[in-house]
C-alpha positions as CSV (number, residue, x, y, z in Angstrom):
1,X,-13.3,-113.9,-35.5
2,X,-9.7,-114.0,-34.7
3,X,-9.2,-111.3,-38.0
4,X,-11.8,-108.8,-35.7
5,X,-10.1,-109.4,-32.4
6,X,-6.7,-108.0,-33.8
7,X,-7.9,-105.1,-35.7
8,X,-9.5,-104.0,-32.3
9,X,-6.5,-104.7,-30.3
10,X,-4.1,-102.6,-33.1
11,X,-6.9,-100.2,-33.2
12,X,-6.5,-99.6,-29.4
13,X,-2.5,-99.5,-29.4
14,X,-2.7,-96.5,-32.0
15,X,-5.5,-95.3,-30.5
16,X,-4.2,-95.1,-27.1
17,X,-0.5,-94.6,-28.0
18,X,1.3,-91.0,-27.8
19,X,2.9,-90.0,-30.7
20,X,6.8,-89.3,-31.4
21,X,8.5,-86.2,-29.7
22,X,9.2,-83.7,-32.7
23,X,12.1,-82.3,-32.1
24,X,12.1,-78.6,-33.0
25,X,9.7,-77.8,-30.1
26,X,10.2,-77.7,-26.3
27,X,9.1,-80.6,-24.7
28,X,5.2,-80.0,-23.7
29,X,5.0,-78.7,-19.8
30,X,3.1,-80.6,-17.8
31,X,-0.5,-79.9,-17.1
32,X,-1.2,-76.9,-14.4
33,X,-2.9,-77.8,-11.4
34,X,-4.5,-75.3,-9.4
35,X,-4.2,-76.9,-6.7
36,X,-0.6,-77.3,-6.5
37,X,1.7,-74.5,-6.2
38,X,3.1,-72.2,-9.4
39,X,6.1,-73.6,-11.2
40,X,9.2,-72.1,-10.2
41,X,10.8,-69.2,-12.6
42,X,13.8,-70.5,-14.3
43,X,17.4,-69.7,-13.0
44,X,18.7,-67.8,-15.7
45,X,15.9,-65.1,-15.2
46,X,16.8,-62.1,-13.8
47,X,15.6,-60.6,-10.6
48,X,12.3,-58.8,-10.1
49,X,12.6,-54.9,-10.5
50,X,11.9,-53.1,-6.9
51,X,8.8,-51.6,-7.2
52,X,8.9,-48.3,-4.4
53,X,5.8,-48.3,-2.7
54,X,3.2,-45.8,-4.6
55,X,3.3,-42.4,-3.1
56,X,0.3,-41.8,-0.9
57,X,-2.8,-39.9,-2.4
58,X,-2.6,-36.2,-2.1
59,X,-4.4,-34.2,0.7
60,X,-7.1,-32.2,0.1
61,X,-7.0,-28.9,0.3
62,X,-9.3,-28.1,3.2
63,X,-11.0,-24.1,3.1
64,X,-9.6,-22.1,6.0
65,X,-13.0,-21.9,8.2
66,X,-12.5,-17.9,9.7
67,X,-14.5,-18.3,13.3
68,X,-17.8,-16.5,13.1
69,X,-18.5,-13.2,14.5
70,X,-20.3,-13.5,18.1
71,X,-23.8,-13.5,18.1
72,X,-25.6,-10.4,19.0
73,X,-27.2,-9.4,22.0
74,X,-30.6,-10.5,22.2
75,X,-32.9,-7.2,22.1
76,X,-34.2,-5.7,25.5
77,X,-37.5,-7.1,26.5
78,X,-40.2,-5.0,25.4
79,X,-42.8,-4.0,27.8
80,X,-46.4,-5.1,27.7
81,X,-48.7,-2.7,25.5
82,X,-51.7,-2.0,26.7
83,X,-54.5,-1.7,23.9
84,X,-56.3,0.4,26.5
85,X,-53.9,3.2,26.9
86,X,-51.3,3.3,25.2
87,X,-47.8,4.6,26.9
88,X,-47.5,8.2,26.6
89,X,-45.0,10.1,24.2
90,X,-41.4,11.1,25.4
91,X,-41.3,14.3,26.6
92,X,-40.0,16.7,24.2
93,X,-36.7,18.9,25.2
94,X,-37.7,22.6,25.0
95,X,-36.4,24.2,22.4
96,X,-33.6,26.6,23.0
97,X,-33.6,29.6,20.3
98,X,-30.5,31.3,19.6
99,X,-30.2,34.6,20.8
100,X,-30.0,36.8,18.2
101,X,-26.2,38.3,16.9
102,X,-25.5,41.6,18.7
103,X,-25.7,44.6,16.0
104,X,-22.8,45.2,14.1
105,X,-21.1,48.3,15.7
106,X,-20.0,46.1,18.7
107,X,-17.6,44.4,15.7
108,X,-16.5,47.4,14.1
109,X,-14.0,50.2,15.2
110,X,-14.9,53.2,17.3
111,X,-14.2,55.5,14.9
112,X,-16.2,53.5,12.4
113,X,-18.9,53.9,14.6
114,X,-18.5,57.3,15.3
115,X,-18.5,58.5,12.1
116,X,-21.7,56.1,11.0
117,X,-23.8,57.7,13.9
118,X,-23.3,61.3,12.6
119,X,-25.7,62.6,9.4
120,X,-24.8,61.3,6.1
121,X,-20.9,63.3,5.6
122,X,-21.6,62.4,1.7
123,X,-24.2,64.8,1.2
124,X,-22.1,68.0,2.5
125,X,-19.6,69.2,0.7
126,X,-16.3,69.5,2.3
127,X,-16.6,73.5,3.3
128,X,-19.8,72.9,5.3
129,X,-19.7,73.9,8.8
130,X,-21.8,70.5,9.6
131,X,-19.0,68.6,8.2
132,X,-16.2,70.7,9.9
133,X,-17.8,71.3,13.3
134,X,-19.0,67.7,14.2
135,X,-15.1,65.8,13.5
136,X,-13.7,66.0,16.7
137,X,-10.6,68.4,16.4
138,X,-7.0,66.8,16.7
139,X,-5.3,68.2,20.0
140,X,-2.1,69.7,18.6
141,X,1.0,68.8,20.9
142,X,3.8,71.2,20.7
143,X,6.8,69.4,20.1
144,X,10.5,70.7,19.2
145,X,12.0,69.8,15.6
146,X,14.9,67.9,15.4
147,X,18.1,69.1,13.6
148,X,18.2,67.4,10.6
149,X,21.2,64.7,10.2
150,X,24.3,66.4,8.5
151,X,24.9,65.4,5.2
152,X,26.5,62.1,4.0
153,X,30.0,63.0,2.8
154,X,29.7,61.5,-0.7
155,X,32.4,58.6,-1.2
156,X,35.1,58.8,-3.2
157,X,34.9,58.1,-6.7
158,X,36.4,54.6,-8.1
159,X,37.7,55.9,-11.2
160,X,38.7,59.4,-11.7
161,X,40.5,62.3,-10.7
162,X,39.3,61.7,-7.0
163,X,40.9,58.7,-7.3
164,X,44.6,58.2,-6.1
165,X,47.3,56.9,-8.4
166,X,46.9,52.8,-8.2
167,X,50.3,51.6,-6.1
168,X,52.8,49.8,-8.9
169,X,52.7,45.9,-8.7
170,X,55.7,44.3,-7.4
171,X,57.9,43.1,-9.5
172,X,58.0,39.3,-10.2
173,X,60.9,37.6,-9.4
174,X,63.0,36.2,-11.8
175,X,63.3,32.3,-11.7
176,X,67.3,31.2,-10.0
177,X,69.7,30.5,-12.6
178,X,70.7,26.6,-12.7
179,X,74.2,26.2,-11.2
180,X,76.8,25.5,-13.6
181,X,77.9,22.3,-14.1
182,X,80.8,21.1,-12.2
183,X,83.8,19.3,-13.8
184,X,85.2,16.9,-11.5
């Protein structure tokens, strides 16, 4: 009895007991409780990087609404029809017809015309008396001749025997001597 009551109790102790610290490991953290607050960071750490807020989100591009054209105007109220009679036609505009163009001897010279109411000239030959008597006959003015001009006198010929001896050119001058050199 006494040989079972200390196996149990040596059973319990190694049981129950922790085992050594090894030494190549960090010692084991204590349990996390969610309740409590985080575990500091160590010392040695450095600082947390600055994070820049994030740039906001770009805007959309909205479509550049042109205003609308006005409305248009509501049509003019249209009268009542009658089934019975219906409303007469318009009245047409008379019609206007052009006057005719004049005939053409009001466009075209007198003597155009004059010589278009006489009998065809084409068919006489020139010596007929038709042809001769009907032209009206130019009235012949007396008038007095003038002299004629007196002639041009004919120039002088560039080069010839007309021509006078060209003057002699001048002479050209003979560049100054330098002065002789003075001996002092």
């Amino acid at each position: 009895m006494a040989f079972l009551t200390l196996t149990l109790v040596l059973a319990n102790r190694y049981i129950y007991s922790s085992p050594p610290p090894l030494k190549n490991y960090p010692p084991v953290s204590p349990p996390y409780h969610y309740l409590s607050p985080p575990p500091l960071p160590p010392v040695h750490s450095p600082p947390p990087a600055y994070h820049y807020p994030p740039p906001p989100p770009p805007k959309k591009a909205t479509a550049y609404i042109y205003p609308s054209p006005p409305p248009p105007p509501p049509p003019p109220p249209k009268a009542p029809y009658h089934y019975a009679s219906p409303p007469p036609p318009p009245p047409k505009k008379p019609y206007k017809y052009l006057s005719p163009p004049p005939p053409a001897q009001f466009y075209l010279p007198k003597a155009l015309n004059y010589y278009k109411s006489l009998p065809s000239l084409h068919v006489y030959p020139q010596s007929h008396p038709v042809y001769h008597h009907s032209r009206p006959q130019p009235k012949m003015h007396i008038t007095r001749r003038k002299p004629p001009p007196p002639p041009v006198p004919m120039p002088a010929p560039r080069y010839g025997p007309g021509r006078r001896r060209p003057l002699p050119e001048p002479p050209i001058p003979e560049p100054p001597s330098p002065p002789p050199p003075q001996h002092h």
